[in-house]
N, C-alpha and C positions, 0 to 999 in steps of 0.2 A: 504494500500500500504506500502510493508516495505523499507524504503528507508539506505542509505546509504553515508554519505558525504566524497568526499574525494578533498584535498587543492594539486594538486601539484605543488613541488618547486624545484628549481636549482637553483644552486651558477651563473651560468651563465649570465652576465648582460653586455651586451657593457658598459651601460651611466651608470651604479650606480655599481658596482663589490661588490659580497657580498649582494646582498640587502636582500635576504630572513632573513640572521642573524644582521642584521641594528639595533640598538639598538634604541629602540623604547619608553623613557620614563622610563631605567632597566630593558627591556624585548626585546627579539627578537623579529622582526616585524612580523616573520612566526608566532609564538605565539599567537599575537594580535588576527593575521587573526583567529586562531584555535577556541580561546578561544571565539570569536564570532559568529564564526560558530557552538560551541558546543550550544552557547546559543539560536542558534532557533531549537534544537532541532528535527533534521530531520535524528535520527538512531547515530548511530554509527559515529564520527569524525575520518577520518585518514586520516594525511601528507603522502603524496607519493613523496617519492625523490630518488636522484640518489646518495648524499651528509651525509656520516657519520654524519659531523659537525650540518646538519639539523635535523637528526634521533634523533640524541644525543641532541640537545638542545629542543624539541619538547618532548622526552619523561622525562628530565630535568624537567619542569612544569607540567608535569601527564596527558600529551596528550599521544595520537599513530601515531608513523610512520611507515613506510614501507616499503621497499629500493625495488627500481624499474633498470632498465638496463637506462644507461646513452645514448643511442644512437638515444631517442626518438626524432619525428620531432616535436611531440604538446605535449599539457598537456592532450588532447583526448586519444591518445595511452597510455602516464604515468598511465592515471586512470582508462583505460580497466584492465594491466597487474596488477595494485594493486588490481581490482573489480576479475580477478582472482585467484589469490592470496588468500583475504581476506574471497567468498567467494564461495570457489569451488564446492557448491554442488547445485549452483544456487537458493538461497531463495530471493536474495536482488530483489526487481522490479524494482527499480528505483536508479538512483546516481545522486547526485544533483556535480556538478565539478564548485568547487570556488576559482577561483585565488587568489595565496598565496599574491598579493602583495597590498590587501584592508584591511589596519588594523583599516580604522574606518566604516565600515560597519558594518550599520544595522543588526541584527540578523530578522526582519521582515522584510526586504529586502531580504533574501536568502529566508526565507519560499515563500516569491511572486511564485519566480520561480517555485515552486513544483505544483499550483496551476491549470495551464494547464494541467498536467499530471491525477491531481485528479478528474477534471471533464471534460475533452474533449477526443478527441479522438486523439493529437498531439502527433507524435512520439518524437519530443523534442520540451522543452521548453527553454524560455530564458527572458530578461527582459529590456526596453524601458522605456525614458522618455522625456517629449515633450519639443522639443529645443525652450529655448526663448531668447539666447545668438544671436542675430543678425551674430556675426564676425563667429561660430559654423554652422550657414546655408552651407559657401561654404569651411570651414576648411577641407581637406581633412584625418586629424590622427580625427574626429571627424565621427563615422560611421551611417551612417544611414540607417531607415528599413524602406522599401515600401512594406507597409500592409494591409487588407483590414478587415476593422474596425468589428469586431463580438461583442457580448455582455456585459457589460462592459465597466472594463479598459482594454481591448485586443484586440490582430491582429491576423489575420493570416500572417504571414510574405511571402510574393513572393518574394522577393529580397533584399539584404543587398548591400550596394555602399557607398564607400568613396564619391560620385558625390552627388550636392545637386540634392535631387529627395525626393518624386515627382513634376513633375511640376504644376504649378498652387496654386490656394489659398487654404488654411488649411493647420494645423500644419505638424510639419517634428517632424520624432521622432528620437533620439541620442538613439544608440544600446548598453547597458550593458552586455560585455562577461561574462555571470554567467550564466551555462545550468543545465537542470534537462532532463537525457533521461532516458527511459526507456532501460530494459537491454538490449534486441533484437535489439532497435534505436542504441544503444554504440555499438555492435557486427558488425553491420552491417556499420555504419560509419567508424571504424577502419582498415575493410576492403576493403572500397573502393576505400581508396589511394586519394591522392589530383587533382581535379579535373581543367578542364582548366579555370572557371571564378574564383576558390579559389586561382589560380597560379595568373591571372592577377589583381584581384582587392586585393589581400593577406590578405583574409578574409574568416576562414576555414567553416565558417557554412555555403558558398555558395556548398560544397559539398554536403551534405544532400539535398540541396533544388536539386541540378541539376539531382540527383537519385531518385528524386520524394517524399522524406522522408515529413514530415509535421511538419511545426516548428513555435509554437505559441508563441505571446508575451505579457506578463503581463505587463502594465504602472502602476510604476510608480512614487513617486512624487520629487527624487534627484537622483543624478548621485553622486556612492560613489567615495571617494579620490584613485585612482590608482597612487602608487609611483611610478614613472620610471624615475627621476630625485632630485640630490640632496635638491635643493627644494622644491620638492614635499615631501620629507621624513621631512623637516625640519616644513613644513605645517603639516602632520601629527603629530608630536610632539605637536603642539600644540595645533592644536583637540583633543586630548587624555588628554594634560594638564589640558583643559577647562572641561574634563569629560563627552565629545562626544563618 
């Protein structure tokens, strides 16, 4: 399978402004991301942005970026129009789409996600870990996948809900937005447009499931650091200090 990774990023931030170029330890945080996505190894690494300042700092450290149109809704659409782009004569099968904003992610973490793709039949893939945070059961920015357990550490995923679900006894899994689709799953996703439970639970991979698409999920065993708060960048900093 010849896969393909691409990080996309925008300057655009409510709660953090700037965060993709967030200096990260003497490196941009987009960087981080890059450089550890290079390291597991799944094809080709390239930043999709809409942001000079991103391009420019990304190819700065001897990555690749890719300047996409600013008027995107998701990073779904950002990383169709770069998988255009990049490769137009259609060889890539797969693209693995990992948010710019996890700079201390595992590099065997992003390979998980591919893992569905390699041996089932899931049009996308994506990646879960079993909540054992108590206060995470009914937290609503905490997403969770209602799955039905296959072989493995894996699900079939039926449904994604901010709502604790499922009911009853056994674990609940916390949803890691980090996808691997195949290229006809990306084509056809992009084309669907946002669908009505992705509008009301504002969780985009309800699309895919509502279109009958197949989306399986590799467990598992941490939840990487996602910046989206001063905090959380300054957390960062010191996971990378300790040489996390």
């Amino acid at each position: 399978m010849k896969t393909l990774t691409i990080i996309p990023a925008r300057m655009a931030s409510t709660r953090l402004p700037g965060k993709p170029l967030a200096d990260v330890n003497g490196r941009p945080m987009i960087v981080h991301v890059a450089a550890r996505a290079a390291a597991a190894r799944l094809g080709r690494t390239v930043v999709a942005t809409d942001s000079v300042e991103i391009a420019d700092a990304i190819r700065a450290h001897g990555f690749e970026a890719v300047m996409t149109r600013a008027d995107h809704e998701s990073g779904s659409d950002r990383i169709y129009e770069a998988l255009q782009a990049l490769d137009p004569n259609g060889e890539i099968d797969a693209v693995i789409n990992v948010q710019g904003d996890l700079p201390t992610i595992e590099p065997g973490i992003i390979a998980s996600a591919l893992k569905p793709l390699e041996d089932g039949p899931a049009d996308i893939a994506t990646l879960g870990v079993e909540i054992t945070e108590e206060s995470e059961k009914t937290a609503p920015s905490v997403v969770k996948i209602v799955g039905s357990p296959l072989e493995g550490q894996r699900l079939r995923a039926l449904y994604f809900t901010r709502a604790t679900a499922p009911w009853g006894d056994g674990p609940l899994y916390h949803h890691i937005g980090l996808y691997a689709y195949r290229r006809a799953a990306l084509e056809r996703f992009v084309q669907l447009g946002p669908s009505p439970l992705e509008r009301r639970e504002k969780l985009e991979q309800l699309r895919a499931l509502e279109a009958g698409m197949r989306i399986d999920v590799e467990i598992v065993k941490s939840v990487p650091l996602g910046v989206d708060t001063p905090e959380d960048l300054e957390r960062a900093r010191a996971l990378i200090a300790q040489g996390i």
